[in-house]
N, CA and C atoms as an extended XYZ file, in Angstrom:
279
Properties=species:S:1:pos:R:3:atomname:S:1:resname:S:1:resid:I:1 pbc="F F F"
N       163.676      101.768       92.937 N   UNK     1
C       163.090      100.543       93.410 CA  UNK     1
C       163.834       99.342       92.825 C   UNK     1
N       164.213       99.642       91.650 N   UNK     2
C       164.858       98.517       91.126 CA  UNK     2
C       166.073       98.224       91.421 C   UNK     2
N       167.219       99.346       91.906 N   UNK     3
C       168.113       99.024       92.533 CA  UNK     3
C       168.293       98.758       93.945 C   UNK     3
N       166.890       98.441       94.265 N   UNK     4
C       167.007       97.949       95.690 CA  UNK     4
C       166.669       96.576       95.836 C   UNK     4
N       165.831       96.224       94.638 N   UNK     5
C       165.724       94.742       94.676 CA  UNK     5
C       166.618       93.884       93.984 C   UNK     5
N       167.239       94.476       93.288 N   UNK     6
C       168.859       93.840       92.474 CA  UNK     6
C       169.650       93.740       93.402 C   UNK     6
N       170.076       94.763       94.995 N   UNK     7
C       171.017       94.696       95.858 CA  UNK     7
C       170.228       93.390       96.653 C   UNK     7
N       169.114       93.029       96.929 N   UNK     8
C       168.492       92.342       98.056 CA  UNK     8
C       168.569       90.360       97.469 C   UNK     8
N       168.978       90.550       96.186 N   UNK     9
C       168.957       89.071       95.517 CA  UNK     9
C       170.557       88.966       95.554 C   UNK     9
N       170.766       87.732       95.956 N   UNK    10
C       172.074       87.546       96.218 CA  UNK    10
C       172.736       87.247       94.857 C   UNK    10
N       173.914       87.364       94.623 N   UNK    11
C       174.644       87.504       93.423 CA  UNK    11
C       175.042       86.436       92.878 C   UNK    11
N       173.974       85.642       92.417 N   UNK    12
C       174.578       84.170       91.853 CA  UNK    12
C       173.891       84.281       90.279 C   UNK    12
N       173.462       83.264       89.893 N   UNK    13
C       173.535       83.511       88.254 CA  UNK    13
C       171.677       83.540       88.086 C   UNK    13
N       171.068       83.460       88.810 N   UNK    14
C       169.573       83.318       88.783 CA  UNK    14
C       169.196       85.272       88.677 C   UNK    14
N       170.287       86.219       89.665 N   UNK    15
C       169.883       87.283       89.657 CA  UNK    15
C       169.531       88.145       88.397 C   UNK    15
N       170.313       87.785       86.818 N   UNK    16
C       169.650       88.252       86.127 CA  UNK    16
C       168.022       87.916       85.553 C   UNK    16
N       167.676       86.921       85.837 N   UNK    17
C       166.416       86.208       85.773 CA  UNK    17
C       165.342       86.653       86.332 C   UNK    17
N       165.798       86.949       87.558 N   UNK    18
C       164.496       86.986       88.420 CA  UNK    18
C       164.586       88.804       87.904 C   UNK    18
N       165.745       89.625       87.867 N   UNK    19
C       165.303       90.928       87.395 CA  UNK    19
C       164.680       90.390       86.893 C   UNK    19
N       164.738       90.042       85.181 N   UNK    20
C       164.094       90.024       83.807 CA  UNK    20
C       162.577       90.044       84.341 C   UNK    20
N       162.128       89.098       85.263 N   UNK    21
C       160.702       88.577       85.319 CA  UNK    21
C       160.217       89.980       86.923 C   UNK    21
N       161.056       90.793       86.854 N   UNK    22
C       160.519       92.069       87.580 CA  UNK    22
C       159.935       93.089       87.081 C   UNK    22
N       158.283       93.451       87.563 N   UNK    23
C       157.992       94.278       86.282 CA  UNK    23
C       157.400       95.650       87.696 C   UNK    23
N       157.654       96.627       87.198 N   UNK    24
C       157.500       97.784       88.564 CA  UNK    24
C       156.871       98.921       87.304 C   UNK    24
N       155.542       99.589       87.878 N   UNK    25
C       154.889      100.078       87.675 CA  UNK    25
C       154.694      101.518       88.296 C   UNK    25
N       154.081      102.734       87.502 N   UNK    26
C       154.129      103.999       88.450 CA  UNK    26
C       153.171      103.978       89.261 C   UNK    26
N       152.149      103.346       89.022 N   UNK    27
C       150.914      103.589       89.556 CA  UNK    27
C       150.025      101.881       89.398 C   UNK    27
N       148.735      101.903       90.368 N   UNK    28
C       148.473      101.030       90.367 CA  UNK    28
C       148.207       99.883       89.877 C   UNK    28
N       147.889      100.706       88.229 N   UNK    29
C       147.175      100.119       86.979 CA  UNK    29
C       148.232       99.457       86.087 C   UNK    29
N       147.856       97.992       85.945 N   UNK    30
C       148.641       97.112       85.498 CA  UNK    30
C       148.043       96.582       83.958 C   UNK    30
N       148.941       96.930       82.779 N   UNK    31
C       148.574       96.545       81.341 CA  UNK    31
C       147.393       95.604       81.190 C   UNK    31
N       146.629       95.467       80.360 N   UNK    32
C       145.778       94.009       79.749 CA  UNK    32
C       147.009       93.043       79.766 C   UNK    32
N       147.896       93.448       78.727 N   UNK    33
C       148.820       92.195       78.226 CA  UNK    33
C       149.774       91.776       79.570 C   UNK    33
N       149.842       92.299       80.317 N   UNK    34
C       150.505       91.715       81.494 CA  UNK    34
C       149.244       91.051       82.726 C   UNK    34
N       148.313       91.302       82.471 N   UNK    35
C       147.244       90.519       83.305 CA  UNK    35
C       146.836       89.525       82.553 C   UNK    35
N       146.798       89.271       81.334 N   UNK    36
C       146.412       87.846       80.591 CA  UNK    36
C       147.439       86.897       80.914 C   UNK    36
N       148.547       87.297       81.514 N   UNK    37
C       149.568       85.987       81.502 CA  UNK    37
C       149.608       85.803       82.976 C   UNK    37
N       148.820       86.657       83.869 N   UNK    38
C       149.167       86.260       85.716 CA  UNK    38
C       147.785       84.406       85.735 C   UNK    38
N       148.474       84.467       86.254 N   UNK    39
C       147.591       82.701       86.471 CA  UNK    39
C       148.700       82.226       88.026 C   UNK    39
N       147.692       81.777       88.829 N   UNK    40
C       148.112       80.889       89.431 CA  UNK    40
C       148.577       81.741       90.892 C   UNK    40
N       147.792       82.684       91.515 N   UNK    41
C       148.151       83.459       92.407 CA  UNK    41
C       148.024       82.875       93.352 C   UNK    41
N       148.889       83.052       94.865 N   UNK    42
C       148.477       82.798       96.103 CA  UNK    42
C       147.626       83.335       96.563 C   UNK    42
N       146.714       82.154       97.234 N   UNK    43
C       145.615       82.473       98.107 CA  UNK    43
C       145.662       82.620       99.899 C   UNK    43
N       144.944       83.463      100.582 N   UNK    44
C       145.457       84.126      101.581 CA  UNK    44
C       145.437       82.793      102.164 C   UNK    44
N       146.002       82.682      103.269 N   UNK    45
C       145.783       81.076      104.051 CA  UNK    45
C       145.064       81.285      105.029 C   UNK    45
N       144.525       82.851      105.936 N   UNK    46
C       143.742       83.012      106.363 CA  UNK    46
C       143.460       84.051      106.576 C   UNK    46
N       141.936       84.342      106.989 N   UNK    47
C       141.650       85.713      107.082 CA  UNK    47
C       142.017       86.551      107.944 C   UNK    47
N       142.086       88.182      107.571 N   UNK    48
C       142.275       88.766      108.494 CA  UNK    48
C       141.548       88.961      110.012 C   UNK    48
N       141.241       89.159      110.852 N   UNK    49
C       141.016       89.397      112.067 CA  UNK    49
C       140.402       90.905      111.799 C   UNK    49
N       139.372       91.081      112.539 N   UNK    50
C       138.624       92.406      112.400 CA  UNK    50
C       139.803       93.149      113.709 C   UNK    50
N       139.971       94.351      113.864 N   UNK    51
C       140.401       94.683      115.111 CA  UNK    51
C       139.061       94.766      116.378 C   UNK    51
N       139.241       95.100      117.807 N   UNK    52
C       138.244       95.451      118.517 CA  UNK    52
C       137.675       96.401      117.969 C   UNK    52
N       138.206       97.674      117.512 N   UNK    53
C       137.118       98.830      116.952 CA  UNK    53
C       136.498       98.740      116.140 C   UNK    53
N       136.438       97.442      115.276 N   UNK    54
C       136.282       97.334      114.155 CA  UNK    54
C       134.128       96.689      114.354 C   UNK    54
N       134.355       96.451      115.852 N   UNK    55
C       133.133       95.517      115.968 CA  UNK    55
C       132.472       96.374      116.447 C   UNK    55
N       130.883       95.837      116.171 N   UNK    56
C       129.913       96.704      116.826 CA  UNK    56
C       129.709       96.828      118.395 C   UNK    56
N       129.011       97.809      119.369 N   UNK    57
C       128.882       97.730      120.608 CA  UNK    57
C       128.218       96.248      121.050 C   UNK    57
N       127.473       95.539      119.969 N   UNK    58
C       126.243       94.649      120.517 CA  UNK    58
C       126.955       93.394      120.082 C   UNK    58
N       127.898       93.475      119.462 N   UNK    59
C       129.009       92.241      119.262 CA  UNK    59
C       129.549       92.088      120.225 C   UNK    59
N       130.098       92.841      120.858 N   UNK    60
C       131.241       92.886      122.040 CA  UNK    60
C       130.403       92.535      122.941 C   UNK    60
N       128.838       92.628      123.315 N   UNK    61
C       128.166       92.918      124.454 CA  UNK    61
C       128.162       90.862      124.480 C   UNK    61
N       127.313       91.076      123.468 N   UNK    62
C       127.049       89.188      123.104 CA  UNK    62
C       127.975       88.393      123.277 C   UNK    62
N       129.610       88.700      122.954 N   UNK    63
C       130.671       88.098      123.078 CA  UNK    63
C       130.731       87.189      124.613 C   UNK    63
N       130.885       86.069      124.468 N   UNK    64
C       130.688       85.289      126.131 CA  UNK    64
C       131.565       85.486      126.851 C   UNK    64
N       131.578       85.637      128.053 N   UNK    65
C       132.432       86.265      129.490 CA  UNK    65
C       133.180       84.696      129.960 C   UNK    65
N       134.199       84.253      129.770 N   UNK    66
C       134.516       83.125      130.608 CA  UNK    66
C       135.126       84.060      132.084 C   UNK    66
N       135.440       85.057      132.612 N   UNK    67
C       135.837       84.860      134.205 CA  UNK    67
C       135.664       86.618      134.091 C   UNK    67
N       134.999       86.992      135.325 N   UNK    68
C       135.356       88.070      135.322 CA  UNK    68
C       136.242       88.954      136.919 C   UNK    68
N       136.782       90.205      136.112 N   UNK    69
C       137.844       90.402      136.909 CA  UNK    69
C       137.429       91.120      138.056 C   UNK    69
N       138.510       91.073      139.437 N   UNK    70
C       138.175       91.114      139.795 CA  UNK    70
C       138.148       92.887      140.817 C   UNK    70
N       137.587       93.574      141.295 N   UNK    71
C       137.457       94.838      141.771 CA  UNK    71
C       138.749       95.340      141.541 C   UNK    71
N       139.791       94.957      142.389 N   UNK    72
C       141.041       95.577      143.017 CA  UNK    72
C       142.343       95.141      141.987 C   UNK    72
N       141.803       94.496      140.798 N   UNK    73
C       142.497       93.350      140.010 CA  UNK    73
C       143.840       94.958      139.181 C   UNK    73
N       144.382       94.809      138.741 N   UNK    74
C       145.143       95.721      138.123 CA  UNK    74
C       145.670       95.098      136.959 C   UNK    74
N       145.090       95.796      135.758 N   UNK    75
C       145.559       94.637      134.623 CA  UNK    75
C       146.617       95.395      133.877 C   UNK    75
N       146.839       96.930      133.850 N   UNK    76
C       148.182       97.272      133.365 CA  UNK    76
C       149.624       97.054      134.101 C   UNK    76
N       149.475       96.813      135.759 N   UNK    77
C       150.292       96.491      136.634 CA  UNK    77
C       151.698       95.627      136.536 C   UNK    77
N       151.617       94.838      135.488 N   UNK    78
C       152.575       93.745      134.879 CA  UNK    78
C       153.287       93.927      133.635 C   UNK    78
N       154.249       94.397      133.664 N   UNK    79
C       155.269       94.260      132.544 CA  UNK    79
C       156.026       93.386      132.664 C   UNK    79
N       155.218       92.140      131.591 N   UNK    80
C       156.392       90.870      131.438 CA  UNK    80
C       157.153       91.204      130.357 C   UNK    80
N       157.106       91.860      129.702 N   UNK    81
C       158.211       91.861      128.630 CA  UNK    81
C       159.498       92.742      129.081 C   UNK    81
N       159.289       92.961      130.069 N   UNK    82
C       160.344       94.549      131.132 CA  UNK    82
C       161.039       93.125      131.989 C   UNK    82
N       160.676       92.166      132.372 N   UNK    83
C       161.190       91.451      133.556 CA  UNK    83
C       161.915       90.483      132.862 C   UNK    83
N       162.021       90.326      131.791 N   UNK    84
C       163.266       89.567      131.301 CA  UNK    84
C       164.341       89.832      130.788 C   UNK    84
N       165.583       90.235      130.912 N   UNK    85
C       166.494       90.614      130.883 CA  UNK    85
C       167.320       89.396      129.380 C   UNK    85
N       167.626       90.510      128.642 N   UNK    86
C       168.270       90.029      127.492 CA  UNK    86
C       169.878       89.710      128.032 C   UNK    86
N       170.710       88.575      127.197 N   UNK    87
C       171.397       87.681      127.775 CA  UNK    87
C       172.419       88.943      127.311 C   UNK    87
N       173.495       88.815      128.206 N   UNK    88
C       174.933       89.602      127.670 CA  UNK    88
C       175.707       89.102      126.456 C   UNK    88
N       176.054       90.372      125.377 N   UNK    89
C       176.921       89.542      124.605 CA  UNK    89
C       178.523       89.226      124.952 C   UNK    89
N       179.072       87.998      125.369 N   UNK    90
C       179.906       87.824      125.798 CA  UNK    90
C       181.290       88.220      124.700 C   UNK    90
N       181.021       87.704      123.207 N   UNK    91
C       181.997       87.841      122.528 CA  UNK    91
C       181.550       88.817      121.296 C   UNK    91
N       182.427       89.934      120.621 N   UNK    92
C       181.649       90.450      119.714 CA  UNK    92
C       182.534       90.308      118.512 C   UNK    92
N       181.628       90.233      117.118 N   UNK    93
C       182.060       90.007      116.090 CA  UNK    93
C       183.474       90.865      115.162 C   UNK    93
């Protein structure tokens, strides 16, 4: 692990540093003396999103309908991500 994050920091003079302040663990459990000095963590900026399965039947039911579809409607029918055609590479490196 550690020689993968030494290859991923680019080779200027900070890379021995930021090793030094790399600390990799076997398992989940992280020292006392290395948790008395964490201060100052990022906070999520927002929450996760439940998935659909995640909700109850009577959530989904309550959930408000703005339009509904219609009989003959075909909603797998459309592949927009199939109908755009990626640009040619004209020149290669």
């Amino acid at each position: 692990m550690q020689l993968s994050v030494y290859s991923r920091i680019k080779g200027n003079l900070l890379r021995k540093g930021l090793m030094r302040r790399l600390h990799l663990f076997p398992d989940d459990k992280i020292p006392d003396e290395i948790l008395e000095n964490v201060s100052d963590q990022i906070r999520q900026v927002q929450p996760v999103a439940k998935r659909l399965d995640q909700y109850s039947e009577e959530e989904v039911t309550e959930f408000p309908k703005f339009f509904d579809w219609p009989e003959d409607f075909v909603k797998d029918g459309y592949k927009r991500h199939m109908t755009r055609k990626k640009p040619k590479r004209r020149y290669t490196v």
